[in-house]
Every structure is written in C-alpha cells, then in structure tokens.
N, C-alpha and C positions, 0 to 999 in steps of 0.2 A: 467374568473372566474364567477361562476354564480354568479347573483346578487339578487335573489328571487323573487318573487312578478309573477314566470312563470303560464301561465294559458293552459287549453288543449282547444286546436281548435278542436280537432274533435276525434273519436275514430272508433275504426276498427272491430276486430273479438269478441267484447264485451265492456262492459259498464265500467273495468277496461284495456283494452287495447288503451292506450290513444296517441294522437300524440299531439305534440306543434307545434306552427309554427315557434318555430325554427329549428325543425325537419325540415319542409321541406325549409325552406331560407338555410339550409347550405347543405341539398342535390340541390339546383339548384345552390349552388355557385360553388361546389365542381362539377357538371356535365358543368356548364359553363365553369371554368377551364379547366377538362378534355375535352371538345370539341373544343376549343377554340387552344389547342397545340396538339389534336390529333383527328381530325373531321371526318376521318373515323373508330376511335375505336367503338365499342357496350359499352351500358352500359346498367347495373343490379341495379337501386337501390329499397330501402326497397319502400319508396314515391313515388315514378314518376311512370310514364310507363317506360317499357323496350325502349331503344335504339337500332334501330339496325343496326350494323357497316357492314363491307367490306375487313377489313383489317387482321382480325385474332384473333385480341386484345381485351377480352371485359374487365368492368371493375367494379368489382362488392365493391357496394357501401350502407354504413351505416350510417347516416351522426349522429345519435345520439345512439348507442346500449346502455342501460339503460337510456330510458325514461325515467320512475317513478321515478329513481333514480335525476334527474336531475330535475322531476318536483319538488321534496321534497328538493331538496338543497343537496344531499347526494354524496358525492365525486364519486363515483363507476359506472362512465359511460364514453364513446368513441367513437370518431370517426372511422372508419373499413374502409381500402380500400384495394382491392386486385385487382390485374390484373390478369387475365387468359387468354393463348397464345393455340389456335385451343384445349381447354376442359380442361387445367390445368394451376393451380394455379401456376405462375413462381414468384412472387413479394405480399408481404403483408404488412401493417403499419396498426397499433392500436396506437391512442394517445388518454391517462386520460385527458378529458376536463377540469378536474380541474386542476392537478397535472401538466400538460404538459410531462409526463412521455412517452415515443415512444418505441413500441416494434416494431421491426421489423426481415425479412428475405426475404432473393433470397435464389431460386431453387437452392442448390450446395454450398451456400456461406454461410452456418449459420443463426443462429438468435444473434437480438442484444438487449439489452436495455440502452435508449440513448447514443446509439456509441459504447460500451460494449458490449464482446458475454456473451450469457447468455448458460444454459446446466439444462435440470432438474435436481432432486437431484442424486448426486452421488449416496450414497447409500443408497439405495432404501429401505424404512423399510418396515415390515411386515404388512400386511393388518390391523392388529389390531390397528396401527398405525397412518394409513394412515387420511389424513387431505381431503376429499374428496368435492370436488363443485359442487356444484346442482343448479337449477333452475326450473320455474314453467310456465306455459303454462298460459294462459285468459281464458279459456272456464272452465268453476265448475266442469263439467264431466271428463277432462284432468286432473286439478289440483287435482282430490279425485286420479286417479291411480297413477298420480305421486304420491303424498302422502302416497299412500300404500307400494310404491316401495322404498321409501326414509326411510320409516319407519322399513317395515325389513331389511334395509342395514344398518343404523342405529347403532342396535346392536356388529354388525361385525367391525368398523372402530372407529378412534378416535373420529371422529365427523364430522357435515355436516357441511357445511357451504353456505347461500344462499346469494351471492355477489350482483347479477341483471343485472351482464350482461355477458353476453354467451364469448363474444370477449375478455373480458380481464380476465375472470375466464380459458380461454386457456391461456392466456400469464402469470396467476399464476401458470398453471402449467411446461410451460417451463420454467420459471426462479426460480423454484423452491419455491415458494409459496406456492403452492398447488401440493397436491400428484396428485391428480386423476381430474375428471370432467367427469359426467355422465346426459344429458339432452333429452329428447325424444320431438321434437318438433323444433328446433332453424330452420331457413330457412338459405339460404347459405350465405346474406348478414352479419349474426351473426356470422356465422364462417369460412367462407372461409379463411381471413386472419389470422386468430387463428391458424386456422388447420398449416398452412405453419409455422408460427412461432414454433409453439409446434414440430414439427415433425425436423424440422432445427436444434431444440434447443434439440436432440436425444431422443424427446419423441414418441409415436405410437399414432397415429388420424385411427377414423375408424366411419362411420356411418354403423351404427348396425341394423336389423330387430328387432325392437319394436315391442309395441303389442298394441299403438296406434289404429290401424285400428280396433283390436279386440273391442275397447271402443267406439269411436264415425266414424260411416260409412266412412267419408271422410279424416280418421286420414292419416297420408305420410307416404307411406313404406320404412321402410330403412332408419330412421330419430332418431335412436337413436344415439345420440351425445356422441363420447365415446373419452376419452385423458388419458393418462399416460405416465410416463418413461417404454422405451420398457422392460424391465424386470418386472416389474412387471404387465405387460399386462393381460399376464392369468391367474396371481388369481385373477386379478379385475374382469377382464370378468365371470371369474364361478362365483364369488361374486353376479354380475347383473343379471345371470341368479338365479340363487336362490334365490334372492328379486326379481323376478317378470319382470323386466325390458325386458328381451329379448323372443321372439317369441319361 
C-alpha cells in the first residue's frame, strides 16, 4: 500500500517523465528473482539495461507502470511482467499495487482476474457508446497531437477516459471495463503483458502505423497502441483513422 511522502530520484525523456527509486529497487528485486531461478533467461526491463540470455526466454519487465500515479498516492498503477519464448509473448501478469488485484494469461489458456476468467464485453455496444482509454506521451510536442487526436474522437464515443497506466488500462479492457484503448507511444514493457491478457480474454491487440514520426523526427513506427473486443475492431479503427491517430 503506498504510504506517501514518495519523492522522484531522477527523470528521463522530460522534466514530467519522472522515475522513484522504488521504481528501480523492485525492478532489481523482480530481475534478481527472475535470474536467480532462471539465469540463462534475457531480460527487458523499463530501468536497467537489457539482459541478455541463452535460452529462448526473455522476460519483459515493468516494475511500476503508472508512475505519476503512484507518486501522487493514486490507486491506478502496476507491476507488468510478461515472458516471451523465441519473439512472442506465451505468459503475462499485471498486479494493482494498490489493490492487489492480478490479471493474468497463457498463450491458449485464457485470461483471469484473481483466479477468474475474465471475456471482454459480450455485447459490444455501438461506438457511440463506447467507454474508450487514452493516455499521454512526456514530450509537449507528442501530448499537443495526442490531444488533437483525442479531441476529435471525443465527439464520436461516450467519453474518454485517462487512467495512467497503459498495462492495466488493457486489463480494463479485457475484463470489460473499458471498451476500447487507443495510445501512440507505450514501449513494450507497458504492454506486452496487456496485449496477452486483452487478446486471451477474446479481445484484438494490434500496434498500428501512427503518425508519430510525422510530429517529432524520432517518433516509433508502428507504436500505435490499439485494444478492443474483436467485433468491434473496425469501427474503432476507422474511428482512429478519422481523428488523426493513424498514418
């Protein structure tokens, strides 16, 4: 349980992209572990440098996904860890720091929450409807086109909503929380284990051609972050193209 009084040790791709250093004491606890019972795996995390293994396994790793959230005391952040076997994701787990809440899935076997399968929503209501989760980039130049982007989608849906953190804003949308989740920017430690859960839990994961790059020179291609129940995949997606979102 957080207990407040958290401070930032350092910050990264901006002056609001902040790290704690509990950020990185539970990514060296969580890589000690994982090296300690499996020393030829690779590891991926957000903090550290790359590991790199031998065996097949790597294991990509989040030790805090909603920072800010957590610097402020705000319930809405998690740990992320996912395994990936020779380039894909077989195994993910997302637990609410706060809550203790665990989403999980394996390759084949469903998604759960705490023990439970979870399914996104049966039926799938109509975009206008739709309960859609966003998020926002550190850099002023990123966050003005998401905000452009957000703004005329906006109009079209029931409303947005900006949680803070990428990993469990997927695991709202497989357990039916959240209809959609649309982000241009997350790195794969924010959603690698998402993606599996969301997609387990019979929703569609897809990183999309943004238009990032069009905005600042060294934006990531192919880093729009896209989730829904697979029915209603394609009118989100024309949705995103029409507010600006896709290439």
């Amino acid at each position: 349980m957080h207990a407040g009084g958290v401070e930032v040790a350092d910050t990264k791709s901006s002056a609001v992209d902040v790290v704690t250093a509990a950020d990185r004491a539970c990514e060296e606890l969580i890589r000690a572990s994982l090296l300690a019972a499996r020393p030829d795996d690779a590891i991926m995390g957000e903090e550290g440098e790359d590991h790199a293994g031998t065996s097949g396994v790597r294991w990509i790793v989040d030790p805090i996904d909603g920072t800010v959230n957590y610097l402020y005391g705000l319930p809405e952040w998690a740990v992320s860890i996912a395994a990936e076997v020779d380039g894909e994701v077989v195994a993910g787990a997302v637990i609410n720091g706060t809550t203790g809440t665990e989403h999980a899935a394996a390759r084949g076997a469903g998604a759960t929450r705490d023990g439970r399968p979870i399914a996104v929503r049966r039926t799938v209501p109509p975009l206008s409807q739709a309960l859609v989760l966003t998020g926002f980039g550190y850099r002023a130049e990123v966050r003005a086109h998401q905000a452009a982007c957000v703004a005329a989608l906006l109009p079209h849906v029931r409303d947005i909503r900006r949680l803070g953190s990428c990993a469990l804003d997927l695991c709202h949308v497989a357990d039916g929380t959240g209809d959609a989740y649309v982000e241009e920017g997350p790195q794969p430690w924010d959603h690698s284990a998402g993606a599996l859960i969301v997609t387990e839990a019979g929703g569609r994961f897809g990183l999309l051609p943004g238009r990032l790059p069009e905005v600042v020179p060294d934006g990531p291609v192919n880093a729009l972050v896209t989730a829904a129940p697979a029915a209603a995949w394609d009118e989100f997606v024309t949705a995103l193209r029409a507010a600006g979102f896709l290439a």
